[in-house]
C-alpha positions in Angstrom: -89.7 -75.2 -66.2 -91.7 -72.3 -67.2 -90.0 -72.3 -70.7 -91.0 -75.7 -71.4 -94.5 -75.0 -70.9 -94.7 -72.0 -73.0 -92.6 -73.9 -75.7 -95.2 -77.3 -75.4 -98.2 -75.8 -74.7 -99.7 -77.6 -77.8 -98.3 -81.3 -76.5 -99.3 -80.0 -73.0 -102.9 -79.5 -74.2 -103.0 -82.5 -75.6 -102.1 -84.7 -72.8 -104.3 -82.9 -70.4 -107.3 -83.5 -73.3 -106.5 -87.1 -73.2 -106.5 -87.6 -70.0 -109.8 -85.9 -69.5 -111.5 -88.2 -71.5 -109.9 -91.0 -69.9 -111.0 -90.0 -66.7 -114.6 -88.1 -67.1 -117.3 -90.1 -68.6 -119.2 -88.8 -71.1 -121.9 -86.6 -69.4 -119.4 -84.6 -67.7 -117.9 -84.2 -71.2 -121.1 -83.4 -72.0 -121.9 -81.0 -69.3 -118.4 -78.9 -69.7 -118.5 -79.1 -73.3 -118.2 -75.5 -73.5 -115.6 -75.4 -71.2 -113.6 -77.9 -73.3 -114.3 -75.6 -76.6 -112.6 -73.0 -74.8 -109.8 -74.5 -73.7 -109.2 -76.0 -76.7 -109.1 -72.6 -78.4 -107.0 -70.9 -76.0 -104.5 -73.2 -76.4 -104.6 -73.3 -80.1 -104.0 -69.2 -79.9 -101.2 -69.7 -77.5 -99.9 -72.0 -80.1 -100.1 -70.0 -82.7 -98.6 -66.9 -80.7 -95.8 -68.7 -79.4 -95.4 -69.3 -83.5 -96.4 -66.5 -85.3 -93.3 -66.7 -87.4 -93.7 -70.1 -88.1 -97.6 -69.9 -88.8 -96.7 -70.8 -92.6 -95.5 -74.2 -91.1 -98.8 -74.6 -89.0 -101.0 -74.9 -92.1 -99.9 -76.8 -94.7 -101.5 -78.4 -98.2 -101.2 -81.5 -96.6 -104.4 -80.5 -94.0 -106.6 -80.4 -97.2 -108.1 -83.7 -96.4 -108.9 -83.1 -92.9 -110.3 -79.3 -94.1 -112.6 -80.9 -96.3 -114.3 -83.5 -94.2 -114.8 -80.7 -91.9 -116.4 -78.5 -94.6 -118.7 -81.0 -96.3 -120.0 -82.1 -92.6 -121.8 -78.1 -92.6 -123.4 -78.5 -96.0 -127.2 -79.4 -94.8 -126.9 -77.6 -91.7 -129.6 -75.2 -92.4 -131.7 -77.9 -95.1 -132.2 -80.5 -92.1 -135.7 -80.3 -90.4 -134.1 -79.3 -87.1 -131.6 -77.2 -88.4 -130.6 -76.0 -84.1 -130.1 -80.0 -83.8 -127.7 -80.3 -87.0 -125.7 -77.2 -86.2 -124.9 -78.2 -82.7 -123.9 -81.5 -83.7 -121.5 -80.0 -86.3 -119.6 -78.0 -83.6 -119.6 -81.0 -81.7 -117.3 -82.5 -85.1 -115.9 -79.6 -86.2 -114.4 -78.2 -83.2 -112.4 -80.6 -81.7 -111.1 -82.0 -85.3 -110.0 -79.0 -86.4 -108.1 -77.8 -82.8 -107.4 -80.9 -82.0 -105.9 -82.1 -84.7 -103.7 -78.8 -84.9 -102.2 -78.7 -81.3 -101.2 -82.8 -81.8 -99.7 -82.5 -85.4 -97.2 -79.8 -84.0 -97.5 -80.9 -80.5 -96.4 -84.1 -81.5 -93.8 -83.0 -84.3 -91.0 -81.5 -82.0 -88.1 -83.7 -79.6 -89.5 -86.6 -77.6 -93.0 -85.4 -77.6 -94.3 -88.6 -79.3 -92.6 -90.7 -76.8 -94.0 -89.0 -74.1 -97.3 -88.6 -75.0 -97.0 -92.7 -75.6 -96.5 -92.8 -72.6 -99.2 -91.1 -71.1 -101.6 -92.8 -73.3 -100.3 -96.0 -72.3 -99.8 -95.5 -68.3 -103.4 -94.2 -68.1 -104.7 -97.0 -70.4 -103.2 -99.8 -67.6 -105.3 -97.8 -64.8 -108.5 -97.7 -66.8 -107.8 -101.6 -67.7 -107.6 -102.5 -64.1 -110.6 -100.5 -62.9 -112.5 -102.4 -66.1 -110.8 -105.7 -64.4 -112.2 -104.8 -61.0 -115.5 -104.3 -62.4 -115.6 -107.9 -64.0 -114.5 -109.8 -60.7 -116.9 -107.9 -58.6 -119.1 -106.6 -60.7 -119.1 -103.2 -59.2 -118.1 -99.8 -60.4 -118.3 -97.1 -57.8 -118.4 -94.5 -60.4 -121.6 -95.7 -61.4 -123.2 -96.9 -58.3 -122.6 -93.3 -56.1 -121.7 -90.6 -58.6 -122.4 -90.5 -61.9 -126.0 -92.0 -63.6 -125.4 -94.5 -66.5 -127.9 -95.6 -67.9 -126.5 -98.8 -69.3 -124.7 -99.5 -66.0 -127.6 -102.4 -64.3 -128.1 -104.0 -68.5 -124.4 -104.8 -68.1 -123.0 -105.4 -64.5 -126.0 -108.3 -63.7 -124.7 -111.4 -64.9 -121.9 -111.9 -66.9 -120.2 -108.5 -66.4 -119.4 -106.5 -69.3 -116.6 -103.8 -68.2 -117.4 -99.3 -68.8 -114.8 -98.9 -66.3 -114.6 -94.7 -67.1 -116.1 -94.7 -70.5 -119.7 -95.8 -70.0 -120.5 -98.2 -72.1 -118.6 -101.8 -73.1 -118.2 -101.0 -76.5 -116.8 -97.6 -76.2 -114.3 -98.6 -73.3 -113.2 -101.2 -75.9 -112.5 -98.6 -78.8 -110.5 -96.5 -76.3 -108.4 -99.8 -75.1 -108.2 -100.5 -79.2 -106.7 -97.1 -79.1 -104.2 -97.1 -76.1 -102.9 -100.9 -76.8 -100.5 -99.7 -80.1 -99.0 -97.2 -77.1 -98.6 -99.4 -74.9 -96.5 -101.7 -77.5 -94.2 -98.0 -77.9 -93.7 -97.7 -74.5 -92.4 -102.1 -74.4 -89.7 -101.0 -77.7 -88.3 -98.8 -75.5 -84.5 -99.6 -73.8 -85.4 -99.1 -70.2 -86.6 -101.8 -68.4 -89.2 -100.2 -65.8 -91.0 -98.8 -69.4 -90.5 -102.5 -70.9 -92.0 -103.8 -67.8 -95.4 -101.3 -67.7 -95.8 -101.9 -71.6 -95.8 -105.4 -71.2 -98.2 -105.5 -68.6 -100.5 -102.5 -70.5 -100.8 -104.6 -73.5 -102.0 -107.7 -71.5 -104.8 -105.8 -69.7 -105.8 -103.8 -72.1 -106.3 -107.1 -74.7 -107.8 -109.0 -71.7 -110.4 -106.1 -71.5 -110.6 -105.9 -75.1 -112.1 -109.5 -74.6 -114.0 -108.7 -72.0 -116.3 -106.1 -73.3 -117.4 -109.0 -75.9 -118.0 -106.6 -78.3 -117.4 -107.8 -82.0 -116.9 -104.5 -82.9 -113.9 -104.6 -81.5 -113.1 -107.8 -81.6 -112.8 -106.9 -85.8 -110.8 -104.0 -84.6 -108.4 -105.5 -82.7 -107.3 -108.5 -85.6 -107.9 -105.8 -88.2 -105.0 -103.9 -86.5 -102.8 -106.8 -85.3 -102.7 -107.8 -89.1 -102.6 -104.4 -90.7 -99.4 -103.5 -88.4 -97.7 -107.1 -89.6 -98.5 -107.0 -93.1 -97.3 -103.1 -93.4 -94.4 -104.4 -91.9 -93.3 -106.9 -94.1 -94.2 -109.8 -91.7 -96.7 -112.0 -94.0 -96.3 -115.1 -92.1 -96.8 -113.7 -89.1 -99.6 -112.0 -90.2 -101.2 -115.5 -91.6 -100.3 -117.2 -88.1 -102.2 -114.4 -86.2 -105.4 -114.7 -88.3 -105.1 -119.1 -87.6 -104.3 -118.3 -84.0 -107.7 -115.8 -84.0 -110.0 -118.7 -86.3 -109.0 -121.5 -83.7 -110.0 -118.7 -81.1 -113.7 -117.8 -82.8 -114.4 -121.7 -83.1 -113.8 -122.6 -79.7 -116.1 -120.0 -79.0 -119.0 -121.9 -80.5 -118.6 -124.1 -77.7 -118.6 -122.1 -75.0 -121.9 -120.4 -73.5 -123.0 -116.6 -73.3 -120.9 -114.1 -73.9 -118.2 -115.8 -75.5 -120.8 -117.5 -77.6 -120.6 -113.6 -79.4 -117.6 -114.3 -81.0 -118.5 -118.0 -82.9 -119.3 -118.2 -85.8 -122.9 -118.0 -85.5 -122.6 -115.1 -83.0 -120.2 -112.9 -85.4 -122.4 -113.4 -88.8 -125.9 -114.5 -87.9 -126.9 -113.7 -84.4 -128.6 -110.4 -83.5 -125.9 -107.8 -84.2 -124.2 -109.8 -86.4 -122.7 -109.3 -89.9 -125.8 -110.4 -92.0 -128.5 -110.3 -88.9 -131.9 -109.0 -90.0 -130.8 -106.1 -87.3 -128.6 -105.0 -89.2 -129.6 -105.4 -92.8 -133.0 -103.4 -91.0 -131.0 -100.5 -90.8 -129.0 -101.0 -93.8 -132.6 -100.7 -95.6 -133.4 -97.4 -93.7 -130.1 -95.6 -94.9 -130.9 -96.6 -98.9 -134.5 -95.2 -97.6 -133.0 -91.6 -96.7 -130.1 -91.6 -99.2 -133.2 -91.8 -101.9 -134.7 -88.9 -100.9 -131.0 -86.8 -100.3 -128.6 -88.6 -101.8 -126.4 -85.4 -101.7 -125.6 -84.3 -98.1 -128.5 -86.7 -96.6 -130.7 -86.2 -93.6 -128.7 -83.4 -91.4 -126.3 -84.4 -88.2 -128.1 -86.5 -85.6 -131.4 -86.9 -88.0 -131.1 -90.6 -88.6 -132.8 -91.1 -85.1 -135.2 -88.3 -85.4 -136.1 -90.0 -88.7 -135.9 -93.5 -88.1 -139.6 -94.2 -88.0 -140.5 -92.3 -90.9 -137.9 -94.6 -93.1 -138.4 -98.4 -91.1 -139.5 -100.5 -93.5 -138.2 -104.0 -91.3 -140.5 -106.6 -89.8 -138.3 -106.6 -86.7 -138.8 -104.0 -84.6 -137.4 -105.4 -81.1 -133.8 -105.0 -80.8 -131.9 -108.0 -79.7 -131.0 -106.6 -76.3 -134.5 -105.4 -75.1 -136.1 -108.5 -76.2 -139.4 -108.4 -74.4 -142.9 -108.7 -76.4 -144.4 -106.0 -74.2 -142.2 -103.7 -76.9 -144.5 -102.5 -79.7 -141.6 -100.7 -81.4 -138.1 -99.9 -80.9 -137.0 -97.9 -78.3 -134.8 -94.7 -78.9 -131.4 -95.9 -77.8 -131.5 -98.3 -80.8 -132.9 -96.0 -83.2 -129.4 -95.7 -85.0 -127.8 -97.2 -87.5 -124.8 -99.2 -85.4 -122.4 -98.3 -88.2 -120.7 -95.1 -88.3 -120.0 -94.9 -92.3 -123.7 -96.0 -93.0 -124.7 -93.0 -90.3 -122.5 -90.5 -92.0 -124.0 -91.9 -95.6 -127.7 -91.0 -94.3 -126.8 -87.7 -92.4 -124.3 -86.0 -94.7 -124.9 -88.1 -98.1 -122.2 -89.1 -100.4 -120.6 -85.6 -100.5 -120.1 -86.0 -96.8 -119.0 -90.1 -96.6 -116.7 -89.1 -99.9 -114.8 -86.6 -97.8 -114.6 -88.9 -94.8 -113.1 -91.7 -97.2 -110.7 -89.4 -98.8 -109.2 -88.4 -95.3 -109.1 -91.8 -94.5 -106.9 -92.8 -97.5 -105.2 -90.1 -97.4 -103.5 -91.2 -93.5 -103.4 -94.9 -94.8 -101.6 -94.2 -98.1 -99.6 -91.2 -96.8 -98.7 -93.4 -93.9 -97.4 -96.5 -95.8 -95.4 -94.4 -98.3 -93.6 -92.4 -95.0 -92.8 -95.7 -93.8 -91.6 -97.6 -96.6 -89.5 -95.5 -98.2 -85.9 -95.7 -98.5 -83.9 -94.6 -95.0 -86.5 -93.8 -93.1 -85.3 -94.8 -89.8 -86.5 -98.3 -88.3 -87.2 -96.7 -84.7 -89.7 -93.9 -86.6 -91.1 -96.5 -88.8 -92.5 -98.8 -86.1 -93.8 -95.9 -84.2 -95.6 -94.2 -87.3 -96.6 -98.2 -88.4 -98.2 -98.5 -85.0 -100.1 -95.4 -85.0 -101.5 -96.2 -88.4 -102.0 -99.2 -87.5 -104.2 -97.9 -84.5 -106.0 -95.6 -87.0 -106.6 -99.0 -89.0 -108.6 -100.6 -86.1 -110.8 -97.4 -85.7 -111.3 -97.5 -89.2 -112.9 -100.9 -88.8 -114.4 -100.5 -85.2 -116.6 -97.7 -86.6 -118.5 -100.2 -88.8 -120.0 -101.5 -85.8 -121.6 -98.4 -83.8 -121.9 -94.4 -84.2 -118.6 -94.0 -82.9 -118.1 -90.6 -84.0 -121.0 -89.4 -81.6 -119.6 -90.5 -78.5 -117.2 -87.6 -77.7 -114.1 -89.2 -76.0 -113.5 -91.9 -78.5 -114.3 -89.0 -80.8 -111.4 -87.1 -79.6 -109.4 -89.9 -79.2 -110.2 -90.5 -82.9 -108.7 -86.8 -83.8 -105.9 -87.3 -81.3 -104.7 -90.3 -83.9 -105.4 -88.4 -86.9 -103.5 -85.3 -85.2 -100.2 -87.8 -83.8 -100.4 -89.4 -87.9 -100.0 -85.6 -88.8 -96.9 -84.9 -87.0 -95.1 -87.8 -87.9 -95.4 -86.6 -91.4 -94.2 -83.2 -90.5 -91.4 -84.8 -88.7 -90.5 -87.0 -91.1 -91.0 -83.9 -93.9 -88.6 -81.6 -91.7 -86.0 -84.8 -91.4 -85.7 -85.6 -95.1 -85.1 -81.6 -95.8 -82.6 -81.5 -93.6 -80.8 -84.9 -95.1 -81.3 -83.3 -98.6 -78.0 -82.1 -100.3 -77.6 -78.2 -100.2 -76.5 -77.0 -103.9 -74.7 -73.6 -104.6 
């Protein structure tokens, strides 16, 4: 027992990461941040110990992408007007991306580790689901109402409830859900039936609570993903039946009252918060505004709020959810740009949304081409597929809020990035052992 745990401390590390931000809302994370930082490095040094031959394995060409992004993020550290501000909020980026994203590529990359850290992701995704299903039939959370303050927790449990459950906020409980669901599909494939049983049940609470939060974010997410994993896997028609099946679902919608009223039409492309909403478009206005002045590497990390008065040029100046005209301008919790590519446009410039993009297509292209290539196995294909396909629905999901400074769906971002990783390796290490040897 003790030699498995030397052997995986990497996949080890891992889990118990996941299921700390499954479990700890954010300002605990936030309070033991530098607790997590160190933890994260140890492990990363007992990995690297326990494989000091190996180390050329460990760091590859192929972590150029990932390397990058992580550079380009420090370039206006010390040009930003609060340079303590920017420099903290690059550790918060850099450090788990680049630890994080080591321990799960080989964590992942050895035996049945992916299969068991499916299933991890997917058995603690059905408890999370059912506490955010509690929370909608009684609208009460006792996380929020006797331990831990949320702020949000009164906007969204009066009323129709919106679910946290352990993540805080609606939205962000529906990126990690968006997340866990692709696991939960893994841990259905599998042959035994108890695992079949507990997928099936995983992916219908985690898409009923995916509904629930009625956020369109994630609402784009979670078609964007259905349909990318079809479509990658040669299943067009299915694919075009899913997208009539989800139009039949957003008109309904414009029949039905508040919340569900979110996803009609209306509610998706012209409400407040919409796709073309003067809320929006506001913003939209104020990251041309700072990309003007830097068009290089922007603002600095976690400026776009500090600056947001400086670059509003909109006549609305109310957010949608705070309507009240007692409100002469808008208060700090909006003052961000609700779209993670535009944020990392106006804090990093293009230099730093060019390196994001290019790790980006770097995991979608590298992923297809893994997977469609000739005898790769079908088992390995439907679980590198699904990954991808998770990474897909992030991908989207981040145009609708700062996802990247939340910490757990951070994280949980660099966990998928990390698991993408491995598969590669994996499949790497499989094809040079298939290859011919030649005397």
């Amino acid at each position: 027992m003790k030699q498995y745990w030397l052997k995986n401390i990497d996949f080890i590390s891992v889990a118990v990461i996941f299921l700390w931000i499954s479990f700890f809302p954010t300002p605990l994370q936030e309070k033991f941040i530098n607790a997590g930082r160190i933890f994260m490095a140890l492990a990363f040094l007992a990995m690297i110990a326990r494989r000091i031959k190996l180390i050329k394995s460990i760091f590859t060409l192929k972590d150029i992408p990932v390397l990058i992004f992580i550079a380009v993020l420090s370039l206006n550290i010390f040009s930003a007007e609060f340079s303590a501000v920017s420099f903290q909020a690059y550790l918060n980026l850099a450090i788990p991306m680049f630890f994080i994203y080591y321990l799960t590529k080989e964590g992942i990359s050895r035996g049945n580790n992916f299969t068991y850290l499916a299933g991890v992701i997917a058995l603690t995704s059905i408890f999370i689901a059912m506490l955010g299903v509690f929370e909608s039939l009684f609208a009460f959370n006792p996380l929020y109402e006797h331990f831990i303050e949320n702020p949000f927790y009164r906007r969204y449990i009066t009323g129709f409830v919106r679910p946290m459950s352990t993540q805080m906020h609606t939205v962000p409980l529906g990126t990690y859900l968006l997340g866990c669901l692709p696991f939960n599909f893994i841990l259905f494939k599998q042959k035994r039936q108890l695992f079949r049983l507990l997928g099936g049940i995983g992916i219908i609470l985690n898409v009923t609570v995916i509904i629930l939060t009625f956020s369109r974010g994630v609402f784009f997410g979670l078609t964007a993903m259905i349909v990318f994993y079809l479509l990658v896997q040669g299943n067009d028609r299915k694919a075009l039946i899913c997208l009539a099946g989800i139009l039949i679902f957003v008109l309904g919608c414009a029949y039905l009252p508040y919340p569900f009223s979110r996803f009609s039409p209306e509610g998706i492309l012209f409400d407040d918060g919409g796709v073309f909403s003067s809320y929006l478009s506001d913003r939209w206005s104020i990251v041309k505004n700072m990309l003007d002045i830097h068009p290089l590497t922007g603002v600095g990390l976690q400026h776009f709020r500090i600056h947001f008065d400086n670059f509003f040029t909109g006549t609305v100046k109310v957010p949608f959810e705070l309507h009240s005209p007692g409100l002469l301008s808008v208060p700090f919790e909006f003052k961000v740009a609700d779209n993670m590519y535009q944020t990392l446009l106006a804090e990093t410039g293009l230099i730093g949304f060019l390196g994001f993009i290019a790790l980006a297509l770097y995991f979608l292209i590298s992923g297809y081409k893994k997977g469609r290539s000739p005898g790769y196995p079908l088992k390995r294909r439907r679980q590198l597929f699904t990954v991808l396909a998770a990474f897909f629905g992030f991908l989207v999901n981040m145009a609708a809020y700062d996802l990247f400074y939340w910490p757990g769906q951070y994280i949980f971002f660099c966990i998928i990035i990390g698991i993408l990783a491995g598969c590669f390796k994996d499949a790497d290490m499989q094809d040079s052992l298939e290859k011919p040897k030649h005397n």
